[in-house]
PDB file of N, CA, C and O in Angstrom, chain B, residues numbered from 101:
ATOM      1  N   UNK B 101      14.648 -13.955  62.507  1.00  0.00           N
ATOM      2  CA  UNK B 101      13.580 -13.221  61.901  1.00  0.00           C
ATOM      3  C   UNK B 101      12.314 -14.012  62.166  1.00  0.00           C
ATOM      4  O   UNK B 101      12.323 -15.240  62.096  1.00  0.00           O
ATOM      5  N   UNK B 102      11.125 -13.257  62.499  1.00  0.00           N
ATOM      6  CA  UNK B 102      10.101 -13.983  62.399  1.00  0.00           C
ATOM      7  C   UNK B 102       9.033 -13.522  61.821  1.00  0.00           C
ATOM      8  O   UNK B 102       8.648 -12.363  61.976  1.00  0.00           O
ATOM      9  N   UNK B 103       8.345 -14.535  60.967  1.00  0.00           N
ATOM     10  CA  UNK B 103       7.996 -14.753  60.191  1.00  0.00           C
ATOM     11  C   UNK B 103       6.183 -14.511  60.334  1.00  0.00           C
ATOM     12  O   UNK B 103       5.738 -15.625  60.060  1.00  0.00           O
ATOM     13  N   UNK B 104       5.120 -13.684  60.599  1.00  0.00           N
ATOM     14  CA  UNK B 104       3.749 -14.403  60.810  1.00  0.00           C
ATOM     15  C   UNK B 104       2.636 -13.962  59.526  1.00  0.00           C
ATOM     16  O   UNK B 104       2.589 -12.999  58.760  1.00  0.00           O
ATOM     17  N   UNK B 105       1.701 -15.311  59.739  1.00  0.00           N
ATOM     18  CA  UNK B 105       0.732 -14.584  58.633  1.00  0.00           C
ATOM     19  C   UNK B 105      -0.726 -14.920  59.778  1.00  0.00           C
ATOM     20  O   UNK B 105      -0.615 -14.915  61.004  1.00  0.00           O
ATOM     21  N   UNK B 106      -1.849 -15.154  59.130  1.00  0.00           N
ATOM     22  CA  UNK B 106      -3.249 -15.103  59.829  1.00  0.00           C
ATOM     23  C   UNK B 106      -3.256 -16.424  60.437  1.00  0.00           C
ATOM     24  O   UNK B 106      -2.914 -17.456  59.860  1.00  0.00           O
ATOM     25  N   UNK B 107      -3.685 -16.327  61.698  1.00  0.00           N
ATOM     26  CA  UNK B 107      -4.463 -18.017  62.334  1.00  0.00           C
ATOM     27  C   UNK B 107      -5.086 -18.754  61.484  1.00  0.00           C
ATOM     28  O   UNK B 107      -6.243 -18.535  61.125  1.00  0.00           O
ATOM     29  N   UNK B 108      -4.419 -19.637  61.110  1.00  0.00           N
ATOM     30  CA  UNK B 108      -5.408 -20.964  60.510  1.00  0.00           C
ATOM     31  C   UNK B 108      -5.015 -20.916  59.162  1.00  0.00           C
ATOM     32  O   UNK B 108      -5.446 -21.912  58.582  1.00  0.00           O
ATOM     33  N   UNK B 109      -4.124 -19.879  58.133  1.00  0.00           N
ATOM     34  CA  UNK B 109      -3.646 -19.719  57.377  1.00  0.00           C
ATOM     35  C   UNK B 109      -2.870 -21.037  56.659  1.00  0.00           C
ATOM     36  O   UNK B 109      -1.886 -21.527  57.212  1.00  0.00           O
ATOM     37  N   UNK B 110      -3.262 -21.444  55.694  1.00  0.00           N
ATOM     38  CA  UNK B 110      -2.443 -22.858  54.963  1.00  0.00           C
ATOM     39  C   UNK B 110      -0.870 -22.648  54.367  1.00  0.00           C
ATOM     40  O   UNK B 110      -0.600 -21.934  53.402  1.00  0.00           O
ATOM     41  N   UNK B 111       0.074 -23.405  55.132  1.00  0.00           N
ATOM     42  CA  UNK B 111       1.136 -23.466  54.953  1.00  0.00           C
ATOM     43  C   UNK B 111       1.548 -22.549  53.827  1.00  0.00           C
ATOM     44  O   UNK B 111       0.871 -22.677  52.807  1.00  0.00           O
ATOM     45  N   UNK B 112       2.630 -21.543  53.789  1.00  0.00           N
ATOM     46  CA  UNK B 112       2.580 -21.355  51.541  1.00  0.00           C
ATOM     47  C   UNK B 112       4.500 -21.351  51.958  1.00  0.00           C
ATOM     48  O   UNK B 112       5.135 -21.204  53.002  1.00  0.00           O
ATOM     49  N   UNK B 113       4.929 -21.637  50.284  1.00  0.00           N
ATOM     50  CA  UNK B 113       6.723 -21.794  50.385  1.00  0.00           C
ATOM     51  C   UNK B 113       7.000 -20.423  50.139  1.00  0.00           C
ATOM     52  O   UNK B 113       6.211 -19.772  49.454  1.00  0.00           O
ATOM     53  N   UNK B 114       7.923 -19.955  50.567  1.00  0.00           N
ATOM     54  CA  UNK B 114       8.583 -18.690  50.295  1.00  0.00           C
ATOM     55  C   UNK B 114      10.098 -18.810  50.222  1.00  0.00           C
ATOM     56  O   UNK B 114      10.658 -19.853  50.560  1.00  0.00           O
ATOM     57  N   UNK B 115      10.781 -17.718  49.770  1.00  0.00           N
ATOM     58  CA  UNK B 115      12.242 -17.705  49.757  1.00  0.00           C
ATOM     59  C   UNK B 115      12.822 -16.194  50.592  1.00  0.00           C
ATOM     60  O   UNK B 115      12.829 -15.035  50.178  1.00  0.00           O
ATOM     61  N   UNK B 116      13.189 -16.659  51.650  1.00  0.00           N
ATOM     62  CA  UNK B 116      13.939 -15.587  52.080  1.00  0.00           C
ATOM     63  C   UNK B 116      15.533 -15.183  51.870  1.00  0.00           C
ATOM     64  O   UNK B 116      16.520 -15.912  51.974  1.00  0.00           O
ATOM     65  N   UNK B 117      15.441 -13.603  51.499  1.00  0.00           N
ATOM     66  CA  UNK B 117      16.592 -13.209  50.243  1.00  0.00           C
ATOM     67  C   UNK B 117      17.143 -11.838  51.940  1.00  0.00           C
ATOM     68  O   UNK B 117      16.378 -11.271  52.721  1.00  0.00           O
ATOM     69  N   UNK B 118      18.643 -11.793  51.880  1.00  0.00           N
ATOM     70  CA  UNK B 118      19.004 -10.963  52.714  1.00  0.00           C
ATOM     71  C   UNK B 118      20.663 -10.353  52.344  1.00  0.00           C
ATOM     72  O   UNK B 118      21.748 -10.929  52.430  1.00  0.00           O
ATOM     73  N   UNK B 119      20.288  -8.865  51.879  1.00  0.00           N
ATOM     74  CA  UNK B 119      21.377  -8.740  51.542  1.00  0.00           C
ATOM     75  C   UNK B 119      21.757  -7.098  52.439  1.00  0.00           C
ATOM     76  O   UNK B 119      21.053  -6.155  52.803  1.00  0.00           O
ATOM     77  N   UNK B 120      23.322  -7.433  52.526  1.00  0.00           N
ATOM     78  CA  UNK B 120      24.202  -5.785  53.807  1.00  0.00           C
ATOM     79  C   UNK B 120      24.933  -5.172  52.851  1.00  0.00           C
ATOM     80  O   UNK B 120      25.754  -5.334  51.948  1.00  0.00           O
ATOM     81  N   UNK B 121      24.077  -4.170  53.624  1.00  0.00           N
ATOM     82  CA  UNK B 121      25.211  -2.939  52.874  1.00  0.00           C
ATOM     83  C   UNK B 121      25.949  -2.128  53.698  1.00  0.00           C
ATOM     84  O   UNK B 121      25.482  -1.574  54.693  1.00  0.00           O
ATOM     85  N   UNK B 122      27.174  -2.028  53.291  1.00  0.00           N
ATOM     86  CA  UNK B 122      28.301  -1.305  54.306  1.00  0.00           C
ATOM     87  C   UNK B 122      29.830  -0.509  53.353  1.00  0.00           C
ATOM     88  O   UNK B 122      29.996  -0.141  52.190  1.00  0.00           O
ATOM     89  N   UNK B 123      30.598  -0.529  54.453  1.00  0.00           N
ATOM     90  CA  UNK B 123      31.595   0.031  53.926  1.00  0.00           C
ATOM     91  C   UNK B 123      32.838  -1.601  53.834  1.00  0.00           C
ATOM     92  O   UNK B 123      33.240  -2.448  54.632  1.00  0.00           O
ATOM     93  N   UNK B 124      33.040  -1.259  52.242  1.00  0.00           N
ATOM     94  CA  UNK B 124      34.298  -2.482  52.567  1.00  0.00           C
ATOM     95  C   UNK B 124      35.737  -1.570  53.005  1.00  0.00           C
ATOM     96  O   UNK B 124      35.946  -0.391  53.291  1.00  0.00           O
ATOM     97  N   UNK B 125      36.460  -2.632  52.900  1.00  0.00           N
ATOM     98  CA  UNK B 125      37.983  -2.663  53.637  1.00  0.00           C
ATOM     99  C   UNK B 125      38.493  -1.294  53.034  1.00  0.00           C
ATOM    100  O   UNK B 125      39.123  -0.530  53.767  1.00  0.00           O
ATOM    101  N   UNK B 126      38.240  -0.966  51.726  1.00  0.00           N
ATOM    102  CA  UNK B 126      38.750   0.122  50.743  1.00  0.00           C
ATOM    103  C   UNK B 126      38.182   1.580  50.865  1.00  0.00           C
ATOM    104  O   UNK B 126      38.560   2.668  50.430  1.00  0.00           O
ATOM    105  N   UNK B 127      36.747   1.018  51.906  1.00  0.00           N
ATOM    106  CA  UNK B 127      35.937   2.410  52.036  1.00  0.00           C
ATOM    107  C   UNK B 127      34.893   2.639  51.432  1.00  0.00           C
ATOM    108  O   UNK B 127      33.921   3.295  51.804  1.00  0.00           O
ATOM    109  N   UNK B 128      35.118   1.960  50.235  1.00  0.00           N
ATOM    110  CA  UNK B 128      34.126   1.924  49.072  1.00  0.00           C
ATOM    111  C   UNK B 128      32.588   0.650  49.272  1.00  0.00           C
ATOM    112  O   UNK B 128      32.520  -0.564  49.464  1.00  0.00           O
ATOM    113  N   UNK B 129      31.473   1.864  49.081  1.00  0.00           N
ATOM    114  CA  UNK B 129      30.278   1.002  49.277  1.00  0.00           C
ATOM    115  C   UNK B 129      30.209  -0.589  48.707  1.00  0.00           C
ATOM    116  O   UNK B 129      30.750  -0.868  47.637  1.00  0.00           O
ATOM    117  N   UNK B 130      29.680  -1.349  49.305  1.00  0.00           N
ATOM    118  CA  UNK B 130      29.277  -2.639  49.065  1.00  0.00           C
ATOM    119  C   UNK B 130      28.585  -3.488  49.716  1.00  0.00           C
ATOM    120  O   UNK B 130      28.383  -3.553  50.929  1.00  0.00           O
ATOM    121  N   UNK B 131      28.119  -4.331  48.636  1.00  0.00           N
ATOM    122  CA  UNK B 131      26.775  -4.975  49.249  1.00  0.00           C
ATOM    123  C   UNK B 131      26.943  -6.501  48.976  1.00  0.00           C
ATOM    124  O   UNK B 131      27.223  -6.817  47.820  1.00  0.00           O
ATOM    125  N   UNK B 132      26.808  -7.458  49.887  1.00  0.00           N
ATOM    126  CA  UNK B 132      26.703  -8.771  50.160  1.00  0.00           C
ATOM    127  C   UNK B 132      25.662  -9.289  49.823  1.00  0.00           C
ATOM    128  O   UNK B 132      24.851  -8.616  50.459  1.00  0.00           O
ATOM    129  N   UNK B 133      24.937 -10.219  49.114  1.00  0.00           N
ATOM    130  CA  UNK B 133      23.720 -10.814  49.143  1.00  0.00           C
ATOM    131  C   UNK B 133      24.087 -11.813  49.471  1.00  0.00           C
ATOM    132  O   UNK B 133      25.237 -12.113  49.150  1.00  0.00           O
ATOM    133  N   UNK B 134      23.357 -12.677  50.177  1.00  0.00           N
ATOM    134  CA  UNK B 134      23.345 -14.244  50.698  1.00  0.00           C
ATOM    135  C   UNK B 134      22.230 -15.126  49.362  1.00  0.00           C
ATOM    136  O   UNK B 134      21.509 -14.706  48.457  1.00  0.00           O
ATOM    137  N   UNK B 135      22.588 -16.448  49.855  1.00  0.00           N
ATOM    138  CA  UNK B 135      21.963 -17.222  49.051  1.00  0.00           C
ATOM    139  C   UNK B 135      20.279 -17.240  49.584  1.00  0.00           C
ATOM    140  O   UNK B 135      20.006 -17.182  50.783  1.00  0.00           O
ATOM    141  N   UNK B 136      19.303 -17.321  48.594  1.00  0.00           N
ATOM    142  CA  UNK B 136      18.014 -17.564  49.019  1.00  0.00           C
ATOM    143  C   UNK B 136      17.981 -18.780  49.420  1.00  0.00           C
ATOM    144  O   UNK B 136      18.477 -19.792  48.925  1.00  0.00           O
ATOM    145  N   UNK B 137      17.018 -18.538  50.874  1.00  0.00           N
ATOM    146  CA  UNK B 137      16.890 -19.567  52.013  1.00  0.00           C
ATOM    147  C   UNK B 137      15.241 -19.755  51.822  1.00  0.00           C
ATOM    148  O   UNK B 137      14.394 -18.921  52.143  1.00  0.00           O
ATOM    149  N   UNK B 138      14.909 -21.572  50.982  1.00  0.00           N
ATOM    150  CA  UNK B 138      13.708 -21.810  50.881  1.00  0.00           C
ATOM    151  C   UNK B 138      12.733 -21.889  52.280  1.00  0.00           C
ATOM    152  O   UNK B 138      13.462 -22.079  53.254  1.00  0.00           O
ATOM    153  N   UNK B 139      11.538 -21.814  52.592  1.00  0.00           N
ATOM    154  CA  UNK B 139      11.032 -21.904  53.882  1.00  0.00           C
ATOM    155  C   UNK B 139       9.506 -22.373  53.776  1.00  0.00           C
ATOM    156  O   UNK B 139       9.099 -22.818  52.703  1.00  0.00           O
ATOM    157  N   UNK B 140       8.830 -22.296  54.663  1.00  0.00           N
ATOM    158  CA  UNK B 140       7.393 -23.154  54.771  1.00  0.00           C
ATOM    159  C   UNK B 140       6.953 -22.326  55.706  1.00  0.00           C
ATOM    160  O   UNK B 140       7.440 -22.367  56.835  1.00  0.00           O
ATOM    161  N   UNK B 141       5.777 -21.283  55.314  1.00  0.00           N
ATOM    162  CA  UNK B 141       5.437 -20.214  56.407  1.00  0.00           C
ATOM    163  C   UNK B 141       4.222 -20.559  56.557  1.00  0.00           C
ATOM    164  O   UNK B 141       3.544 -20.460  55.535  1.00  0.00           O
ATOM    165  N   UNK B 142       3.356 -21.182  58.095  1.00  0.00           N
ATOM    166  CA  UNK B 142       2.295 -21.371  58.546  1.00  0.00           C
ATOM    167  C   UNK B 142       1.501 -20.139  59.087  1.00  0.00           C
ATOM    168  O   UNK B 142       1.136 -19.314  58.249  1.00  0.00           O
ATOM    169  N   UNK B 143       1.225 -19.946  60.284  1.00  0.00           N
ATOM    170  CA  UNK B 143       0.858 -18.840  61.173  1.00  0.00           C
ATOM    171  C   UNK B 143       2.170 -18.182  61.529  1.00  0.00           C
ATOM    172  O   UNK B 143       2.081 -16.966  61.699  1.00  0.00           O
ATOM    173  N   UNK B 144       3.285 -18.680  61.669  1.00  0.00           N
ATOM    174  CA  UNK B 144       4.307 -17.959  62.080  1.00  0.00           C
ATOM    175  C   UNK B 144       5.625 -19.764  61.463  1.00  0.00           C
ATOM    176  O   UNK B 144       5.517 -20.957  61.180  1.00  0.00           O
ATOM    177  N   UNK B 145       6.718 -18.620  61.605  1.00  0.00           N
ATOM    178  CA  UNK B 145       8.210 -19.408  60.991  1.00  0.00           C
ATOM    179  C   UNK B 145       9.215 -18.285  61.529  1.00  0.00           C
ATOM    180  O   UNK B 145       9.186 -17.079  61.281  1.00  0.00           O
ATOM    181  N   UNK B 146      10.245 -19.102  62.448  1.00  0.00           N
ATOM    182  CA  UNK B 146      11.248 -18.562  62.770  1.00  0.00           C
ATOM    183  C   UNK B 146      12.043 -18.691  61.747  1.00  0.00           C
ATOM    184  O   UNK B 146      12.215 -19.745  61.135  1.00  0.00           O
ATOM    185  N   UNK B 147      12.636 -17.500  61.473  1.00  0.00           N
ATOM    186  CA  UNK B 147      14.364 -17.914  60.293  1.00  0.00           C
ATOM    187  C   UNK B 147      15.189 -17.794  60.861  1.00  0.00           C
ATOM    188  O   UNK B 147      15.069 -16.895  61.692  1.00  0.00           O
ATOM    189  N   UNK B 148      16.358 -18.434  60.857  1.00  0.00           N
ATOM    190  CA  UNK B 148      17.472 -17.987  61.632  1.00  0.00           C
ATOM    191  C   UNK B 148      18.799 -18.892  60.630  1.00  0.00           C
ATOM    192  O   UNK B 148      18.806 -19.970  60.035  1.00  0.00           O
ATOM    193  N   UNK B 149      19.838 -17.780  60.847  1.00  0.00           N
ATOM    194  CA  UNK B 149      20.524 -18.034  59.849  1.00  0.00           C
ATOM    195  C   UNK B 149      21.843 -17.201  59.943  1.00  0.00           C
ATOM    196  O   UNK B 149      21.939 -16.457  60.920  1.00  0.00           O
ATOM    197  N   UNK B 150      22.840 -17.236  59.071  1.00  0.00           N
ATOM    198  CA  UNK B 150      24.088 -16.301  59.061  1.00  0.00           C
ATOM    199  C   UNK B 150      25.238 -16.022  57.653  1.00  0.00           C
ATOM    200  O   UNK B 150      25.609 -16.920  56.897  1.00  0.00           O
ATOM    201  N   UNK B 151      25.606 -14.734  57.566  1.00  0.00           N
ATOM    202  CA  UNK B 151      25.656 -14.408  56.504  1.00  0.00           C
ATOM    203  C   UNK B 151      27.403 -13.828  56.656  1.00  0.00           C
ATOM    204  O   UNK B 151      27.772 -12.855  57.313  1.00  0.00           O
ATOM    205  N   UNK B 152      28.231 -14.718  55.870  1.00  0.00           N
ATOM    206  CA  UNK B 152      29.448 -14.480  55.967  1.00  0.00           C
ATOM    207  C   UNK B 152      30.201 -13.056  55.512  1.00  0.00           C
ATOM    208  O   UNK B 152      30.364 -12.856  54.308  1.00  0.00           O
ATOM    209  N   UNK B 153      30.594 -12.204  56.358  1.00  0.00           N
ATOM    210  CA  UNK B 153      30.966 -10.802  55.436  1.00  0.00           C
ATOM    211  C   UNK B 153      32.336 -10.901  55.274  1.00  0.00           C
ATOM    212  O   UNK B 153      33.118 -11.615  55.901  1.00  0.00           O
ATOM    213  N   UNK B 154      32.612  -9.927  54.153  1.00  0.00           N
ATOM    214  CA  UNK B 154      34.590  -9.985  53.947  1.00  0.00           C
ATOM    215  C   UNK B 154      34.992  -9.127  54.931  1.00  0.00           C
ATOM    216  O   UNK B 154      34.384  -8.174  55.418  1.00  0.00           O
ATOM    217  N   UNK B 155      36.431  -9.704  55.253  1.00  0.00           N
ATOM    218  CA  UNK B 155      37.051  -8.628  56.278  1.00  0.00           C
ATOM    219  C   UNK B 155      37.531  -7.537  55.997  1.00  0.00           C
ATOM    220  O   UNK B 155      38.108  -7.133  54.987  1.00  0.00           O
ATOM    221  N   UNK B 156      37.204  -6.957  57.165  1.00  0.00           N
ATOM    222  CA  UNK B 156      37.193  -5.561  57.221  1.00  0.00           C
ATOM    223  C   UNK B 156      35.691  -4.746  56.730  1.00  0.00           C
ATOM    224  O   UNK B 156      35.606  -3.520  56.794  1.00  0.00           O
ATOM    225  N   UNK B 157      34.731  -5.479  56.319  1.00  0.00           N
ATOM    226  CA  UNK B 157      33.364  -4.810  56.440  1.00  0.00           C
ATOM    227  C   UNK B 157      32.949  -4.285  57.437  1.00  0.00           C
ATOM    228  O   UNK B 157      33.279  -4.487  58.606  1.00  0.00           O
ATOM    229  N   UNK B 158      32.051  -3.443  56.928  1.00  0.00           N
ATOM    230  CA  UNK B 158      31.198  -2.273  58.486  1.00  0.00           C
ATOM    231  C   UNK B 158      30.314  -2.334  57.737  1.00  0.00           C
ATOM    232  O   UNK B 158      30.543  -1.848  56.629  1.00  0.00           O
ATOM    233  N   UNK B 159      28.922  -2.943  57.977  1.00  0.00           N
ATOM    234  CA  UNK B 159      27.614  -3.239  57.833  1.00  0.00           C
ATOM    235  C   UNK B 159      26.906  -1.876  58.193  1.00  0.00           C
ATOM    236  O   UNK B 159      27.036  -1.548  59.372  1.00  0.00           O
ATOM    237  N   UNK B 160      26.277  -1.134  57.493  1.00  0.00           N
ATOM    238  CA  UNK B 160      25.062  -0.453  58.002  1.00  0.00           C
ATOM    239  C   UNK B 160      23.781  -0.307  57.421  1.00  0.00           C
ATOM    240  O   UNK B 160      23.058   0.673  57.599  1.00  0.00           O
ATOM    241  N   UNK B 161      23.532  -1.201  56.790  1.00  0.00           N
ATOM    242  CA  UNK B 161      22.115  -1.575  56.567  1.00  0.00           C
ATOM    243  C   UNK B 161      22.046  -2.994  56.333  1.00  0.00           C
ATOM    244  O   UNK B 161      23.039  -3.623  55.969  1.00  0.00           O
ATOM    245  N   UNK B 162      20.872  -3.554  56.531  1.00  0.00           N
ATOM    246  CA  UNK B 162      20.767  -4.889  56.467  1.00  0.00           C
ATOM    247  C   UNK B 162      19.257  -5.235  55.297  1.00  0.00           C
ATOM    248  O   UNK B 162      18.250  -4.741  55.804  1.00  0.00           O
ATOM    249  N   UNK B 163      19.047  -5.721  54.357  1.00  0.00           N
ATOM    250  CA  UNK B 163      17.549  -6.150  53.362  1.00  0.00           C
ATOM    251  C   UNK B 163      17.020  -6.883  53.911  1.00  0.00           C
ATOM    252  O   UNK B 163      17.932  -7.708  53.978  1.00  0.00           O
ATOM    253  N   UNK B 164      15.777  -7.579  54.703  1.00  0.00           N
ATOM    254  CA  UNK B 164      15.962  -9.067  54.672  1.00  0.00           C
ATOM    255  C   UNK B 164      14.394  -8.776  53.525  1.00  0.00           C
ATOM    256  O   UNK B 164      13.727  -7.754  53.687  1.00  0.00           O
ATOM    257  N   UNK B 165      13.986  -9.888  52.370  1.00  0.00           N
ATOM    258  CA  UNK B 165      13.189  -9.571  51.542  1.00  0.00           C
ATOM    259  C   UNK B 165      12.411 -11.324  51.602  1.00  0.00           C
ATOM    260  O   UNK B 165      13.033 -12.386  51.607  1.00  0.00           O
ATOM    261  N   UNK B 166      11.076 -11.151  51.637  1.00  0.00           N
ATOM    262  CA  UNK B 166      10.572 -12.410  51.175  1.00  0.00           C
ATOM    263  C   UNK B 166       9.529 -12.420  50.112  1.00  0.00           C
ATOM    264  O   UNK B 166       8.436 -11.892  49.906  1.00  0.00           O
ATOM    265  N   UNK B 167      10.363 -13.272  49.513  1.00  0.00           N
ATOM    266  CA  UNK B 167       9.828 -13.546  47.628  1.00  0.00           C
ATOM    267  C   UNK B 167       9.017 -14.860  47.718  1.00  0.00           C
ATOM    268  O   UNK B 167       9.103 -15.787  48.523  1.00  0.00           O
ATOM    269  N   UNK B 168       8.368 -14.706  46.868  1.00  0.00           N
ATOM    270  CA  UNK B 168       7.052 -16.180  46.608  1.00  0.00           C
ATOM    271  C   UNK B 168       7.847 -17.299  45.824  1.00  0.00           C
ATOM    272  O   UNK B 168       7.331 -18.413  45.915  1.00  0.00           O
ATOM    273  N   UNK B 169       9.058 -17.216  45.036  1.00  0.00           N
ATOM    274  CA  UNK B 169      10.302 -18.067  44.859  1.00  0.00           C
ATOM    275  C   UNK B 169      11.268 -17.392  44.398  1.00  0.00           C
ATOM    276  O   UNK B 169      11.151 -16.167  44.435  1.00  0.00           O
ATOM    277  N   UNK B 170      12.204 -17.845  43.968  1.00  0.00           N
ATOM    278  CA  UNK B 170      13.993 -16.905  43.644  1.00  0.00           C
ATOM    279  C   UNK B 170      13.804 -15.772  42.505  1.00  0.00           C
ATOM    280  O   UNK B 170      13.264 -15.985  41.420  1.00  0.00           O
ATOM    281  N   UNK B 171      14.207 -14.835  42.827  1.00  0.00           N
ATOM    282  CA  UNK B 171      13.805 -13.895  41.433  1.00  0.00           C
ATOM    283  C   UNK B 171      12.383 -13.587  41.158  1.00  0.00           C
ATOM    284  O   UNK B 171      11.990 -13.221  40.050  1.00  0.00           O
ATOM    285  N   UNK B 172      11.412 -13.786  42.477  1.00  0.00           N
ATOM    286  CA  UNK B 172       9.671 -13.483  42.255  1.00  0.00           C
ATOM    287  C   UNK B 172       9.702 -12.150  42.466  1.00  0.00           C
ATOM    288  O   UNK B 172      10.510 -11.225  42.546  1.00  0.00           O
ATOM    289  N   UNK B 173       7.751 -12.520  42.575  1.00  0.00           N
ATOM    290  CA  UNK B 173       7.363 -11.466  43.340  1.00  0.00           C
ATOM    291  C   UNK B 173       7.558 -11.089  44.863  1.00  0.00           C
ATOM    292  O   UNK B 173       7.307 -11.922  45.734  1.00  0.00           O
ATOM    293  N   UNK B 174       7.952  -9.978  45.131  1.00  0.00           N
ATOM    294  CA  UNK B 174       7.899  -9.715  46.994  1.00  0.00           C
ATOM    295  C   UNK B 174       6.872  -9.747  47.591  1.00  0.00           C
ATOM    296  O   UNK B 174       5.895  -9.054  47.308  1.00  0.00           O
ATOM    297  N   UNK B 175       6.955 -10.803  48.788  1.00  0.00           N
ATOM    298  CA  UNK B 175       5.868 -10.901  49.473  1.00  0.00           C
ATOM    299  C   UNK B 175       6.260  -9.938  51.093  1.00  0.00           C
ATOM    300  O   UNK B 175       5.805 -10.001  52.234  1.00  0.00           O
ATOM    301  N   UNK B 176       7.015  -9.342  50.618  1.00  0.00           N
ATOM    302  CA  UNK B 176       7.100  -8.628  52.435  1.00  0.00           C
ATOM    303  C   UNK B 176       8.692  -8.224  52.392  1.00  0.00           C
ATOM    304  O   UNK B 176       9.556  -8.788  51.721  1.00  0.00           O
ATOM    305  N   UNK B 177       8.860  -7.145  53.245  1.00  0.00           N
ATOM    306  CA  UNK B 177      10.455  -6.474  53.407  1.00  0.00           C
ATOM    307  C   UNK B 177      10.778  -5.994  54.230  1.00  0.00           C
ATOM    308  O   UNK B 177       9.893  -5.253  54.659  1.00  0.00           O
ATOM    309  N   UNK B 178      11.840  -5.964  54.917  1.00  0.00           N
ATOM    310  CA  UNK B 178      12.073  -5.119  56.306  1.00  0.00           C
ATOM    311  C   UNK B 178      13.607  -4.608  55.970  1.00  0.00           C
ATOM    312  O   UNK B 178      14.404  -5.210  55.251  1.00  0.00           O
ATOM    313  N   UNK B 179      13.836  -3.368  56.651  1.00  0.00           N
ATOM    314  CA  UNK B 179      15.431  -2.606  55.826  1.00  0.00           C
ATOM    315  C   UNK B 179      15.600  -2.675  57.797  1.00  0.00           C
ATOM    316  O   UNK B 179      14.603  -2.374  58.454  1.00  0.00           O
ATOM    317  N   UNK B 180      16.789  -3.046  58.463  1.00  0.00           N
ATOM    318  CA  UNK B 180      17.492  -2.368  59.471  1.00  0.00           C
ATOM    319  C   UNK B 180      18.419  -1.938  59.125  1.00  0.00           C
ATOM    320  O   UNK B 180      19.270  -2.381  58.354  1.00  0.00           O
ATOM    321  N   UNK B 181      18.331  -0.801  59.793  1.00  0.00           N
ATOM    322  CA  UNK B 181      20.078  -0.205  60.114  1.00  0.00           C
ATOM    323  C   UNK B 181      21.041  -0.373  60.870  1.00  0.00           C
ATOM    324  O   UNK B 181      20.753  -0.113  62.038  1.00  0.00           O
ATOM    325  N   UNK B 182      22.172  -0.731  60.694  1.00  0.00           N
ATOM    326  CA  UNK B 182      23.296  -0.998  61.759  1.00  0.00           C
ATOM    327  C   UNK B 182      23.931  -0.024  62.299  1.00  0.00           C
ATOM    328  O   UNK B 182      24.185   0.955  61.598  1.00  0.00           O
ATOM    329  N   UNK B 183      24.384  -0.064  63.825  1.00  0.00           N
ATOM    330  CA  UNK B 183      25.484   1.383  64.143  1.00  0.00           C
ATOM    331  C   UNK B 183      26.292   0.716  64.880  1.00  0.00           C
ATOM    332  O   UNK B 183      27.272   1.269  65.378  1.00  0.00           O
TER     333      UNK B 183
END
């Protein structure tokens, strides 16, 4: 994921929160959240990272959300879809 804000912009901390939603093993909807991943966003911050699913999941949407710290306010959101 990458990350940008304005040129010349002063460092700020954020927490990036990413949670899938799919079908589990049973069929039945469910959703994974990962642990919030603290970060240091300048002009730009690569995230990169990985998010263990149970077997037999089928992912088709993905959250990734960035909060100003755990349980904040949202500073930004992006939804993909999986196929």
């Amino acid at each position: 994921m990458a990350l940008t804000r304005g040129a010349g912009a002063k460092p700020m901390t954020a927490v990036l929160q990413i949670a899938v939603t799919g079908a589990g093993s049973s069929g039945a909807e469910t959703r994974v959240v990962g642990k919030p991943a603290s970060l240091s966003i300048g002009a730009y911050e690569i995230a990169r990272g990985t998010l263990p699913l149970p077997e037999g999941f089928r992912a088709s949407q993905a959250t990734i959300t960035v909060l100003d710290r755990p349980d904040g306010r949202q500073l930004g959101m992006r939804v993909l879809y999986v196929k």
